[in-house]
C-alpha positions in Angstrom: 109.7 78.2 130.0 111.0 78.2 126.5 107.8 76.7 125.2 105.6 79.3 126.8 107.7 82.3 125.3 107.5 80.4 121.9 104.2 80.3 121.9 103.7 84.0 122.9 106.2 84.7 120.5 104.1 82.8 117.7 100.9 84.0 119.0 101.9 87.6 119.1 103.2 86.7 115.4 100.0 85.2 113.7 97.7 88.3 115.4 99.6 90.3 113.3 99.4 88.6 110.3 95.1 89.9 110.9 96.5 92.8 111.0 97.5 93.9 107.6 95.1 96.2 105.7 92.8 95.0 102.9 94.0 97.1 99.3 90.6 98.6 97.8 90.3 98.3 94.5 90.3 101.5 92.3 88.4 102.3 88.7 91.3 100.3 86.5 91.1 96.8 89.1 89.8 93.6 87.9 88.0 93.9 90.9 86.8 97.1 90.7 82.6 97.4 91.5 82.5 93.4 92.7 84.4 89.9 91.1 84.3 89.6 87.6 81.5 88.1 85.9 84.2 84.9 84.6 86.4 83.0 87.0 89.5 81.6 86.4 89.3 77.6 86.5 92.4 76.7 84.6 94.6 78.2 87.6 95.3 76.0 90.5 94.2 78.0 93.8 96.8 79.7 95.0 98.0 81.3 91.2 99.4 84.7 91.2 97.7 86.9 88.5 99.5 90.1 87.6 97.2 93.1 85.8 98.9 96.4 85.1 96.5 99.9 84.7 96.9 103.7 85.6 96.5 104.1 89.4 94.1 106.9 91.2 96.7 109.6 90.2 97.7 108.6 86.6 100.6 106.8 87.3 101.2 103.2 85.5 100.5 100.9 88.5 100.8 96.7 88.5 98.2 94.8 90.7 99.1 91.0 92.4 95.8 89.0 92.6 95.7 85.3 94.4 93.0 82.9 93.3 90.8 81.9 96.9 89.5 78.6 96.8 86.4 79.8 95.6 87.9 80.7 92.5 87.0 84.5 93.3 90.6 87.0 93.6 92.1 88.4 96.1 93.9 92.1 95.7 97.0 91.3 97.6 99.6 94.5 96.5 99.5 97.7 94.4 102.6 99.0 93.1 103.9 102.1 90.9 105.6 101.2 88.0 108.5 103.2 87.8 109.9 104.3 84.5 114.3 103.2 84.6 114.8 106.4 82.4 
């Protein structure tokens, strides 16, 4: 019985993980209009690459890119950048 709810419980867990919405990338995105002509091969797969531009209202933004296995990158989060002052 425990086994069975686990799996439910795991099932019901990785469906959501489908679930989460693809970021579009906006004028300013290294992936803006396709993947860049030049791909990283120095970075293992799995890298984190951060780029920082002005989002779609102005505001100072930070994109988190992951490096696929084809070497192409994944838009994973878009942030604001907010100013301490």
């Amino acid at each position: 019985m425990r086994k069975a709810i686990l799996a439910a419980a795991l099932a019901a867990g990785l469906g959501a993980c489908s679930a989460i919405p693809e970021i579009e990338p906006i004028p300013g995105s290294i992936t803006y209009g396709g993947q860049p002509a030049t791909k990283p091969v120095k970075a293992p797969v799995g890298s984190v690459i951060h780029h920082q531009l002005n989002d779609q209202y102005g505001h100072p933004a930070e994109e988190t890119y992951i490096i696929e296995p084809d070497r192409s990158l994944r838009l994973v989060r878009r942030e604001q950048i907010v100013d301490p002052n």
